[in-house]
N, C-alpha and C positions, 0 to 999 in steps of 0.2 A: 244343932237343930232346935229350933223355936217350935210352941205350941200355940196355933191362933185358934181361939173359942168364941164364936161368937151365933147370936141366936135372935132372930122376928119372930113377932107374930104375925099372921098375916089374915087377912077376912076373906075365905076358901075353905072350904071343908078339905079335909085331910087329901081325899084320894086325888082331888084338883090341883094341888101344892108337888104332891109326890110326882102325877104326872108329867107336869111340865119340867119339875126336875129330871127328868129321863130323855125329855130333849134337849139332847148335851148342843146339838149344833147350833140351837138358841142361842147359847150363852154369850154371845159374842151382844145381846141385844140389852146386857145387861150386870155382865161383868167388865168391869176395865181394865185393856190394856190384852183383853181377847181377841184375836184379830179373827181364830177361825176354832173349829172343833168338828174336824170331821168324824161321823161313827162307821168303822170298820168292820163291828159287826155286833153281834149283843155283849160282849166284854171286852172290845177295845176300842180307843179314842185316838186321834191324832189331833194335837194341840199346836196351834202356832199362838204365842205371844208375844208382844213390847212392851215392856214396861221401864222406862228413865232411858231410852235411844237403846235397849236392849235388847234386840229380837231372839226368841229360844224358840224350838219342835223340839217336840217330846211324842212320847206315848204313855197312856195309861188303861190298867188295868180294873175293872170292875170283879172286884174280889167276895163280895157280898153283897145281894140284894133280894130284899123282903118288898113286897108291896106295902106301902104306906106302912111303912115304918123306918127303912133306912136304905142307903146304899154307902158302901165301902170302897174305894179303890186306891191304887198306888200305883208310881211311875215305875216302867220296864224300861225306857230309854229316852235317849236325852241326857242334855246337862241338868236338867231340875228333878231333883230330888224333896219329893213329897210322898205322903200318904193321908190318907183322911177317911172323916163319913159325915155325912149328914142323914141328921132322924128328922122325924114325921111325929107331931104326937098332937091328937086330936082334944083338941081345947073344950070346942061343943060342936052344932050340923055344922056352924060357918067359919069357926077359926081354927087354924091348925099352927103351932109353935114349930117352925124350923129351927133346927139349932145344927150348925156346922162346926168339925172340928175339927183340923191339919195340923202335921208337924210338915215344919216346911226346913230344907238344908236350902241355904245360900251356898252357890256354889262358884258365884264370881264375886270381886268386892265390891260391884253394884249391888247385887242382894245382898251381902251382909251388913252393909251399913243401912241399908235400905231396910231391914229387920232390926240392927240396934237402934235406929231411929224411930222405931215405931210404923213404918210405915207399910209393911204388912197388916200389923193391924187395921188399920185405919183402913185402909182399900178393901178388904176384905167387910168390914163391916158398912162401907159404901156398897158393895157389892151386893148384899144380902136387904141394903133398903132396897135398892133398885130392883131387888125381885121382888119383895115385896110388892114395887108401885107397880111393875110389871104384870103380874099376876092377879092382882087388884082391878088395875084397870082396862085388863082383857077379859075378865069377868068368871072367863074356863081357860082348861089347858088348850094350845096347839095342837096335842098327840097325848099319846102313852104309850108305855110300854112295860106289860106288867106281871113279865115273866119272873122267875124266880134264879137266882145266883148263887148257889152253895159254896162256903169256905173250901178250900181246898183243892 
């Protein structure tokens, strides 16, 4: 299992950053190689991916969530095995620092070479510009959603 960290700033105030992040079924407009992310209900997600002629469905679970400050989740099924979270931490009224951060298992030998390669990295921190420009230059969020998710 690998640990990918990586972290933007972006020009939004905190709570505009956080809430866009809660519309998971966006992601597709801004992560690569997301083809969909539907939301099932306030704690679970259906993921279809490709990534290298790869296609995986999964599901994940939203295990912790704070308003503007973080959300936590990890996969219940599927081949892909991950867990993560991304925090919220408010810089001044207009910037707010995302910092994202998974452990991710390769679980065919497209992902693990695909990880000793670097190339989770690297996609990943593509990904987090692209929200950046995303989020940027939509000026506010699509949505929220700004309910509370207790561990446990």
């Amino acid at each position: 299992m690998s640990t990918v960290k990586q972290a933007v700033e972006v020009g939004v105030p905190v709570h505009t950053a956080y809430n866009q992040w809660t519309q998971f079924e966006e992601f597709p407009k801004f992560m690569e190689g997301v083809e969909e992310v539907r939301q099932l209900d306030d704690r679970h997600n259906h993921w279809t991916t490709e990534i290298g002629g790869v296609r995986r469905e999964f599901d994940t679970e939203i295990i912790d969530q704070l308003p503007d400050e973080r959300i936590a989740w990890r996969t219940t099924s599927g081949d892909t095995k991950q867990k993560g979270m991304v925090r919220f931490q408010s810089l001044d009224e207009t910037h707010t620092r995302v910092e994202l951060v998974m452990d991710v298992e390769g679980t065919g030998v497209a992902e693990k070479g695909a990880d000793m390669l670097g190339m989770i990295d690297r996609r990943v921190k593509g990904d987090m510009r692209r929200f950046k420009e995303y989020i940027e230059q939509r000026g506010g969020e699509s949505g929220a959603w700004r309910g509370r998710v207790t561990p446990g």
